[in-house]
DSSP file (Angstrom, degrees, kcal/mol; ACC not computed):
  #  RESIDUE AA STRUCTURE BP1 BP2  ACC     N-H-->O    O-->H-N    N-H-->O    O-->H-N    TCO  KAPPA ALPHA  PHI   PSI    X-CA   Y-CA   Z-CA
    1    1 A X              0   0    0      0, 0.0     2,-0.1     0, 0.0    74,-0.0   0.000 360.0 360.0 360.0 131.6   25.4  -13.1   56.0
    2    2 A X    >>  -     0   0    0      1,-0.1     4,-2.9     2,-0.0     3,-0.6  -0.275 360.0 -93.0 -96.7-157.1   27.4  -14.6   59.0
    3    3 A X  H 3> S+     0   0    0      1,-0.2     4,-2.1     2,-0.2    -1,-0.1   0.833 122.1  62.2 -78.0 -38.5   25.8  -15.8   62.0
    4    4 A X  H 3> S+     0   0    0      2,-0.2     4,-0.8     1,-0.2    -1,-0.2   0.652 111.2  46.1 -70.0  -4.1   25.9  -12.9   64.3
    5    5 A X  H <> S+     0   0    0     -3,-0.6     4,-2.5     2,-0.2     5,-0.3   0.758 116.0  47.1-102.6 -35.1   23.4  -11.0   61.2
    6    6 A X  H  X S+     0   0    0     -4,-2.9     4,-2.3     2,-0.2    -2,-0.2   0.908 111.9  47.9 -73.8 -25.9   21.4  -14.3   61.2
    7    7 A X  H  X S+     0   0    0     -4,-2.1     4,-1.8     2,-0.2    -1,-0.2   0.931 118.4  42.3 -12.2 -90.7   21.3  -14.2   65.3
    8    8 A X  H  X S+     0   0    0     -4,-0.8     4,-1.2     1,-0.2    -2,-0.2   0.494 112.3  53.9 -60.6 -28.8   20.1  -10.4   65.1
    9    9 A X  H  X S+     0   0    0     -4,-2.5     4,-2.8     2,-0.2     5,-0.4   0.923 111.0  43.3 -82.1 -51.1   17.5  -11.0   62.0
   10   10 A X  H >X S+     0   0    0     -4,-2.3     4,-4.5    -5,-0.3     3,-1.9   0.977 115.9  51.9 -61.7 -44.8   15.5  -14.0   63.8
   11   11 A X  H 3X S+     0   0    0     -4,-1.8     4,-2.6     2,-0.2    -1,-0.2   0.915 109.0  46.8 -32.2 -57.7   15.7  -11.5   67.0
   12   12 A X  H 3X S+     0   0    0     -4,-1.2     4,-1.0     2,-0.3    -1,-0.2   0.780 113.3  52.8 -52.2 -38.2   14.2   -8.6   64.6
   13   13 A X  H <X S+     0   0    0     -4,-2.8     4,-2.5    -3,-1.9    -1,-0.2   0.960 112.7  43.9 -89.4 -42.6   11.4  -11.5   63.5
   14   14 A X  H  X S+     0   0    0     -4,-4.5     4,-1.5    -5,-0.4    -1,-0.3   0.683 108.7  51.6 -79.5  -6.7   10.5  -12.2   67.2
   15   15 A X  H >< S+     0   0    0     -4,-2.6     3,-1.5    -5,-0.4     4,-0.4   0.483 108.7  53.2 -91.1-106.5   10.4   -8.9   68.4
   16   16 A X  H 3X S+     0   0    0     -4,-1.0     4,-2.4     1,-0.3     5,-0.3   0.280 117.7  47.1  -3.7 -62.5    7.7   -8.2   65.0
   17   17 A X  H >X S+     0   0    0     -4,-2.5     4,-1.5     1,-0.2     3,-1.0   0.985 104.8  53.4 -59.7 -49.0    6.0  -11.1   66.7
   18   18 A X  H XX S+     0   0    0     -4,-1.5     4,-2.5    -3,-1.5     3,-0.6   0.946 106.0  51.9 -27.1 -58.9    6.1  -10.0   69.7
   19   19 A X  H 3> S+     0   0    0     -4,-0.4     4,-1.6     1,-0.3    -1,-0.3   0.875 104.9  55.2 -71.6 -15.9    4.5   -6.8   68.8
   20   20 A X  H <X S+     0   0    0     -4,-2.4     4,-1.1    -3,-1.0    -1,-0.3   0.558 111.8  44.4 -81.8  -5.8    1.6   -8.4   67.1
   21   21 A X  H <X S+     0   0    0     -4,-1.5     4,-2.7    -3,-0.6     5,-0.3   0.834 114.7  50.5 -81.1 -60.7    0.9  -10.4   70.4
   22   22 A X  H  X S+     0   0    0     -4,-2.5     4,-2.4    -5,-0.3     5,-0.3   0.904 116.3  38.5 -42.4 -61.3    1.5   -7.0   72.2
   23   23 A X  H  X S+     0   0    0     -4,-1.6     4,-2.9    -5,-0.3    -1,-0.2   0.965 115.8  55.5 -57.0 -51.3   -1.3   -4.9   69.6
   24   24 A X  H  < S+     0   0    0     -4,-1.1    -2,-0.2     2,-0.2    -1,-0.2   0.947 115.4  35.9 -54.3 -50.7   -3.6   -8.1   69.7
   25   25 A X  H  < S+     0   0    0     -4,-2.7    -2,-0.2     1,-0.2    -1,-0.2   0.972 124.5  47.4 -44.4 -72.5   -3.6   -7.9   73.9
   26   26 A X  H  < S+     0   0    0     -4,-2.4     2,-0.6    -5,-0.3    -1,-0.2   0.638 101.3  67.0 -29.6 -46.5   -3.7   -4.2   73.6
   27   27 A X  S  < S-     0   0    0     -4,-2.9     3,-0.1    -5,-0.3    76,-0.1  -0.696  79.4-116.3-108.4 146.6   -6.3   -3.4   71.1
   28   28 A X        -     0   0    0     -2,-0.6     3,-0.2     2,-0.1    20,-0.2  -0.231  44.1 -84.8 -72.5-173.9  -10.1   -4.0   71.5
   29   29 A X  S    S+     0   0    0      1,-0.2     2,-0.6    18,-0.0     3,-0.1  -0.453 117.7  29.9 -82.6 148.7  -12.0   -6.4   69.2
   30   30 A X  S    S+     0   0    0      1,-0.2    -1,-0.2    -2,-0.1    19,-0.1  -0.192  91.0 146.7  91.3 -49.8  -13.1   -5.0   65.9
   31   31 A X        -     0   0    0     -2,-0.6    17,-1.3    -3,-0.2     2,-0.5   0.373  38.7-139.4 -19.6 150.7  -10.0   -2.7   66.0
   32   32 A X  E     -A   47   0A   0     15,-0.2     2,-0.6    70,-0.1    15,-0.2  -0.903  13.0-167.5-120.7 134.8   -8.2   -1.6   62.8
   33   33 A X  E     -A   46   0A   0     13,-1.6    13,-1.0    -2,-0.5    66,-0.1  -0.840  24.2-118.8-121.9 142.8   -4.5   -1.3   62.1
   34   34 A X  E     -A   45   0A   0     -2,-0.6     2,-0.3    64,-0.4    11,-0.2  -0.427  17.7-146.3 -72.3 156.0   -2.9    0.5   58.7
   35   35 A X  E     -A   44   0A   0      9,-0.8     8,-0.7     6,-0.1     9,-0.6  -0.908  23.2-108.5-111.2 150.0   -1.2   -1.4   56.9
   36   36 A X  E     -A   42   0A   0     -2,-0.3     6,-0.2     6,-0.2     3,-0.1  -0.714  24.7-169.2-110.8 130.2    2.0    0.5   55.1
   37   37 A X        -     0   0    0      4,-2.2     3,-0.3     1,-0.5     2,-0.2  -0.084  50.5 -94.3-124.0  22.9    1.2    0.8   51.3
   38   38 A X  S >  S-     0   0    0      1,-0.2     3,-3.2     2,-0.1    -1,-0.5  -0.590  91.5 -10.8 109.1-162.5    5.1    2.1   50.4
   39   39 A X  T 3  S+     0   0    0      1,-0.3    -1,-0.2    -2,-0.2     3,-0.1   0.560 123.5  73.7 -51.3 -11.8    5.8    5.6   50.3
   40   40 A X  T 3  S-     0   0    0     -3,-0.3    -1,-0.3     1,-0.3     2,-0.2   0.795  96.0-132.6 -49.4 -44.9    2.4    6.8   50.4
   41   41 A X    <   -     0   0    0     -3,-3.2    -4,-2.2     3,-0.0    -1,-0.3  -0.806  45.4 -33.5  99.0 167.5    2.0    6.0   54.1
   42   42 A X  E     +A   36   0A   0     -2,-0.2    -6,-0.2    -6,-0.2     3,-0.1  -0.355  64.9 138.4 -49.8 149.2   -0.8    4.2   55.7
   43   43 A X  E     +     0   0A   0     -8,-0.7     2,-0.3    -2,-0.2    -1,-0.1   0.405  50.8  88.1 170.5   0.9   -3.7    4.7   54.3
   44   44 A X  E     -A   35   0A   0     -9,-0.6    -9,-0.8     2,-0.1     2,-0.7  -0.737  52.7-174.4-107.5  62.2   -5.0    1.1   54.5
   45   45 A X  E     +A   34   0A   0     -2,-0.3     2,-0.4   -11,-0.2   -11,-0.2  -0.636  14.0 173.3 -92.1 115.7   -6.7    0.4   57.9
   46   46 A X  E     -A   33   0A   0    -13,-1.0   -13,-1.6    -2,-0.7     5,-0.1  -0.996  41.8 -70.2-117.5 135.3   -7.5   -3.1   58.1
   47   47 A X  E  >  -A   32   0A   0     -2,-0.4     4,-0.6   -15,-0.2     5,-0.2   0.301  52.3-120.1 -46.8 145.7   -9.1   -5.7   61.0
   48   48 A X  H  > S+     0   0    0    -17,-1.3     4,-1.0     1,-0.2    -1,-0.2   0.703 108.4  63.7 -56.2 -27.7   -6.3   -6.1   63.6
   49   49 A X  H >> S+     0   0    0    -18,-0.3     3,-0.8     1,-0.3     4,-0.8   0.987 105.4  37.9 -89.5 -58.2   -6.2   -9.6   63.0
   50   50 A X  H 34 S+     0   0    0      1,-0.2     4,-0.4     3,-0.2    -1,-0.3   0.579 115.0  54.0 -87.0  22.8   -5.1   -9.5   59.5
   51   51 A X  H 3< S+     0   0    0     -4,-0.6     4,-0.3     1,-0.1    -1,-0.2   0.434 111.3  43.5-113.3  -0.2   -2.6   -6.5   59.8
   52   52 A X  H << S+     0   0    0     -4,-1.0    -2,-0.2    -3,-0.8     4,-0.1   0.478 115.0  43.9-127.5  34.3   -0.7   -7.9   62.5
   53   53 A X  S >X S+     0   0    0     -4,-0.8     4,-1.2     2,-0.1     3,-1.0   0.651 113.2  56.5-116.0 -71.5   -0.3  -11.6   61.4
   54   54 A X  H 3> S+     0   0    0     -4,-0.4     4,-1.4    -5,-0.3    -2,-0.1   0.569  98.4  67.2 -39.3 -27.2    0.5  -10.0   57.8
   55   55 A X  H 3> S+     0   0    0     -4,-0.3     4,-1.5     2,-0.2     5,-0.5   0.978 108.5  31.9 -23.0 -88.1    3.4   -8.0   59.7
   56   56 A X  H <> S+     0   0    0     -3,-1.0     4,-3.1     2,-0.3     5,-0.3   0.973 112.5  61.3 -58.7 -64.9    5.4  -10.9   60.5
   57   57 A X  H  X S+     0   0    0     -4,-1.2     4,-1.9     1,-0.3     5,-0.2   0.939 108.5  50.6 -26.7 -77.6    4.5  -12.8   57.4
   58   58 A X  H  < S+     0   0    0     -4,-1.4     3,-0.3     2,-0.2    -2,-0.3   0.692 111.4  41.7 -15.5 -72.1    6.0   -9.9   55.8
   59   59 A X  H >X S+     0   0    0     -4,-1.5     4,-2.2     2,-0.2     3,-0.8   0.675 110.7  58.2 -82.6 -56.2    9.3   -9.8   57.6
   60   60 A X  H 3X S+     0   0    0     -4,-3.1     4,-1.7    -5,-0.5    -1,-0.2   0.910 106.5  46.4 -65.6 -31.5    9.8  -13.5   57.5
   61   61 A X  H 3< S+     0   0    0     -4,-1.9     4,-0.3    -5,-0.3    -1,-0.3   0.327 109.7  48.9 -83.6  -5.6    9.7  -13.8   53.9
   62   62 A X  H <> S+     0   0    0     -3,-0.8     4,-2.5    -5,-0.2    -2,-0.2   0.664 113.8  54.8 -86.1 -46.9   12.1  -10.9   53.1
   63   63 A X  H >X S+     0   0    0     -4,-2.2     3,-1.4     1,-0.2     4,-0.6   0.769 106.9  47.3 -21.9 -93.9   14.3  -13.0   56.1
   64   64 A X  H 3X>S+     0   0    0     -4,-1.7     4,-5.4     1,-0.3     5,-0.7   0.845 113.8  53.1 -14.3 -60.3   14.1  -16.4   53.9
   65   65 A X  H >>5S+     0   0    0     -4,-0.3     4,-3.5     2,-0.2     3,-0.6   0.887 109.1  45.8 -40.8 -72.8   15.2  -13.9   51.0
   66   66 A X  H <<5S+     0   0    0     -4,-2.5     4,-0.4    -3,-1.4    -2,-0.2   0.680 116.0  44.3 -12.9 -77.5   18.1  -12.7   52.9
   67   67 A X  H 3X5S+     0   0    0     -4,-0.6     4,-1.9     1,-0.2    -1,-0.3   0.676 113.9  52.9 -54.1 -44.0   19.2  -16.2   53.8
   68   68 A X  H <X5S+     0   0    0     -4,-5.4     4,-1.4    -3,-0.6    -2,-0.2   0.925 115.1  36.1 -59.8 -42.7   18.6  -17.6   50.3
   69   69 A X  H  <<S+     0   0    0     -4,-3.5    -2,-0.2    -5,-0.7    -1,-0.2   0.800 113.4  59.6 -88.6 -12.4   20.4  -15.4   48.6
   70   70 A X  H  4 S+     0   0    0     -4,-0.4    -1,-0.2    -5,-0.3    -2,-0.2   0.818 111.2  42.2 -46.9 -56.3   22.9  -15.3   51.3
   71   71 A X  H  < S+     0   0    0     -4,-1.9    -2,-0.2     3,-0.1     2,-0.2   0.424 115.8  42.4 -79.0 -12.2   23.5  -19.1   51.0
   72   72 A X  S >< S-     0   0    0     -4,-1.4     3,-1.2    -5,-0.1     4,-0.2  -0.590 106.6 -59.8-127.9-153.7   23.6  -19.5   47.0
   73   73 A X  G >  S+     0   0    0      1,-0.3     2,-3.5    -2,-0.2     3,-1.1   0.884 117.5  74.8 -52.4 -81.0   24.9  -17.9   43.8
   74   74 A X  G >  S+     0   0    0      1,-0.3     3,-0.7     2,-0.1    -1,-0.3   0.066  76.6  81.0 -33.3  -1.7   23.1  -14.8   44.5
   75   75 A X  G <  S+     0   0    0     -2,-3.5    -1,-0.3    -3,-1.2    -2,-0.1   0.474  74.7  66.5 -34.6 -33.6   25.5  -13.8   47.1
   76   76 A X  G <  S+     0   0    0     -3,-1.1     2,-0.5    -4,-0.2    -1,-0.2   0.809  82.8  83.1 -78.7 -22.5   28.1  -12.4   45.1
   77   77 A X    <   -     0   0    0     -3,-0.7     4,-0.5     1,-0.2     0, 0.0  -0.825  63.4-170.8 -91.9 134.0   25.5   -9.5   44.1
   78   78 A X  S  > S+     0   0    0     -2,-0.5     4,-0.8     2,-0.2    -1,-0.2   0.407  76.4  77.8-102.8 -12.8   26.2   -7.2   47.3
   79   79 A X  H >> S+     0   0    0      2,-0.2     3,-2.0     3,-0.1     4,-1.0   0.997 103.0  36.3 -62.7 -74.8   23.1   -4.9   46.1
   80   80 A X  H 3> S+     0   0    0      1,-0.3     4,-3.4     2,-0.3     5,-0.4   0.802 105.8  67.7 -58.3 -30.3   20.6   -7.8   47.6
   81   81 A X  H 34 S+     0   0    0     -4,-0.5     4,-0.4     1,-0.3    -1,-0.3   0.810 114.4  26.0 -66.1 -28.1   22.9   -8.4   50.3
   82   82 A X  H << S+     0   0    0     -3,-2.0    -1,-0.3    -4,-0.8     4,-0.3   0.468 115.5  61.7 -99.2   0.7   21.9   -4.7   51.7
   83   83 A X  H  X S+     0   0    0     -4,-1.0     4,-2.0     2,-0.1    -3,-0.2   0.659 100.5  51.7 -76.9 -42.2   18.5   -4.3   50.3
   84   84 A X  H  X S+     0   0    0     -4,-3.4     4,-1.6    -5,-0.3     5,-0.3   0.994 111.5  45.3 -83.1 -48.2   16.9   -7.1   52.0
   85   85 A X  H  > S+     0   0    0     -4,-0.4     4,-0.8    -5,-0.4    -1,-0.2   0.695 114.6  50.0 -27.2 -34.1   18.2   -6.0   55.7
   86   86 A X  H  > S+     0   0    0     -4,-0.3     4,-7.9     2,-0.2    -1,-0.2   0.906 112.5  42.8 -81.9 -66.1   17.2   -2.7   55.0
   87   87 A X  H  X S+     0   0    0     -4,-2.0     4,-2.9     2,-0.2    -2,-0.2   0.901 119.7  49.3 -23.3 -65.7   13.3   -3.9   53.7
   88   88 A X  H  X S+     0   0    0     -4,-1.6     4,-3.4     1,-0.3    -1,-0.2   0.755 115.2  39.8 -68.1 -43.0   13.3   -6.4   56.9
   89   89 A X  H  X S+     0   0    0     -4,-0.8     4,-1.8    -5,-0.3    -1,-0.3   0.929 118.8  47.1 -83.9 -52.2   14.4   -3.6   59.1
   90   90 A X  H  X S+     0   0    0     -4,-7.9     4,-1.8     1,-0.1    -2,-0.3   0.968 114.7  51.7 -32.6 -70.2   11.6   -0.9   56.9
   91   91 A X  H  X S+     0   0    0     -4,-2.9     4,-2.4     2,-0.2    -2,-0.2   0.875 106.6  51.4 -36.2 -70.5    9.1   -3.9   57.4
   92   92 A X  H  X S+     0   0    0     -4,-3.4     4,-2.1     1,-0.2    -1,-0.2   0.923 114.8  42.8 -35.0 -78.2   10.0   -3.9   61.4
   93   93 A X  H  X S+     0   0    0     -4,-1.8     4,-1.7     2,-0.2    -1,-0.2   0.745 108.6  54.3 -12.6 -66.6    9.3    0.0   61.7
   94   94 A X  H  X S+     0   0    0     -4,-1.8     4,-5.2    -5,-0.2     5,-0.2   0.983 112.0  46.1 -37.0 -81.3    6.4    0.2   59.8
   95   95 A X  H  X S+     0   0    0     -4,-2.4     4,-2.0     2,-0.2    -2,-0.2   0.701 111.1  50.7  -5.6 -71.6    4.9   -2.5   62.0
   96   96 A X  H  X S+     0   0    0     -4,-2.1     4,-1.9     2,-0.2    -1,-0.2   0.960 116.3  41.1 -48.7 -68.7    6.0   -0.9   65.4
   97   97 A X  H  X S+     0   0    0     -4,-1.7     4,-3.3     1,-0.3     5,-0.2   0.959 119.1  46.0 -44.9 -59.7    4.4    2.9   64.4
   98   98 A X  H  X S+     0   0    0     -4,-5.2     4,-2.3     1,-0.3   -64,-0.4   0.910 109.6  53.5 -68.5 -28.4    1.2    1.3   62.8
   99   99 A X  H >X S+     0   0    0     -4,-2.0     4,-1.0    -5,-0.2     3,-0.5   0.944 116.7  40.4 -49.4 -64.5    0.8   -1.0   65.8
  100  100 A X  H 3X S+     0   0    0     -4,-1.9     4,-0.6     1,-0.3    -2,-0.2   0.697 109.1  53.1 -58.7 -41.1    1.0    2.3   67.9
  101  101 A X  H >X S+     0   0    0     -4,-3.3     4,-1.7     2,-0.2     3,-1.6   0.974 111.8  55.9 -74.3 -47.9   -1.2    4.6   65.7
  102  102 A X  H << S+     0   0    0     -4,-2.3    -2,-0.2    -3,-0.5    -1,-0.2   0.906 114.4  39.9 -30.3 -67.2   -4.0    1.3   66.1
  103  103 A X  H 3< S+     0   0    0     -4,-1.0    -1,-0.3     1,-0.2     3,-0.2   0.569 111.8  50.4 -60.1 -19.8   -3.6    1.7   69.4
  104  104 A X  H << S+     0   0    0     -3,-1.6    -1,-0.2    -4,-0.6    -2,-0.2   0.791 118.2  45.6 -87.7 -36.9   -3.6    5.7   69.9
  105  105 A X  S  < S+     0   0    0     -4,-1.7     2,-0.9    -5,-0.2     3,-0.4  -0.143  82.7 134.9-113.8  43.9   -6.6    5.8   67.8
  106  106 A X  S    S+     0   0    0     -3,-0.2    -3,-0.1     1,-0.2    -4,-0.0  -0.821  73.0   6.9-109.4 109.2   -8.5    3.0   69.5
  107  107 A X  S >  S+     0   0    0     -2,-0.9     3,-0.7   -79,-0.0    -1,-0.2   0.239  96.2 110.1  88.1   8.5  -12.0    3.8   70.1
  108  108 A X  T 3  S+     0   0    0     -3,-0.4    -2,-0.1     1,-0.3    -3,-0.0   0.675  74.5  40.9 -74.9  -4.4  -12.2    6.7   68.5
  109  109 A X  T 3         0   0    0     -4,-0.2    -1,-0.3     1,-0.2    -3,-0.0   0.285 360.0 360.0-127.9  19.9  -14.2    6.2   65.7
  110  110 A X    <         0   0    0     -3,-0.7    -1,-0.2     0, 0.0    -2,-0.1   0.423 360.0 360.0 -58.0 360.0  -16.7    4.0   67.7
């Protein structure tokens, strides 16, 4: 990973924070937001508070992967070296939509 991916990844992780600031502001109290349970979909709706700090959580720890395996032996295998970007970048995505579907579907079920 050079610098310009690690540059673009911490970017990736502060816009993911960003959008949990953005959902928290955004959504009333009580709200629920899916959390993305793999290829199923969403299907998980949980209190705003722990789906958009678990978001980031998420994302930062695939990072750390990235960067570890970037920085030691584990480098050499070029399978991790595109699998975790790809996750980080899944992860990001995920995030954005379910932040949005929280929001779309906010007060509806009051």
């Amino acid at each position: 990973m050079r610098i310009d991916a690690v540059v673009i990844g911490v970017a990736v992780l502060l816009s993911m924070v960003g959008i949990s600031v953005y959902g928290w502001v955004k959504l009333p109290p009580g709200a629920r937001v899916p959390l993305h349970r793999g290829p199923g979909g969403y299907g998980n709706w949980q209190p705003k508070a722990l789906a958009l700090i678990t978001y980031p959580v998420g994302g930062a720890v695939v990072f750390a992967i990235a960067l570890t395996a970037t920085f030691s032996a584990i480098s050499r295998k070029p399978a991790l070296g595109l699998i975790a970007p790809l996750a980080f970048l899944a992860i990001f995505f995920a995030q954005y939509f379910a932040v949005m579907a929280a929001i779309r579907n906010a007060g509806r079920n009051d």
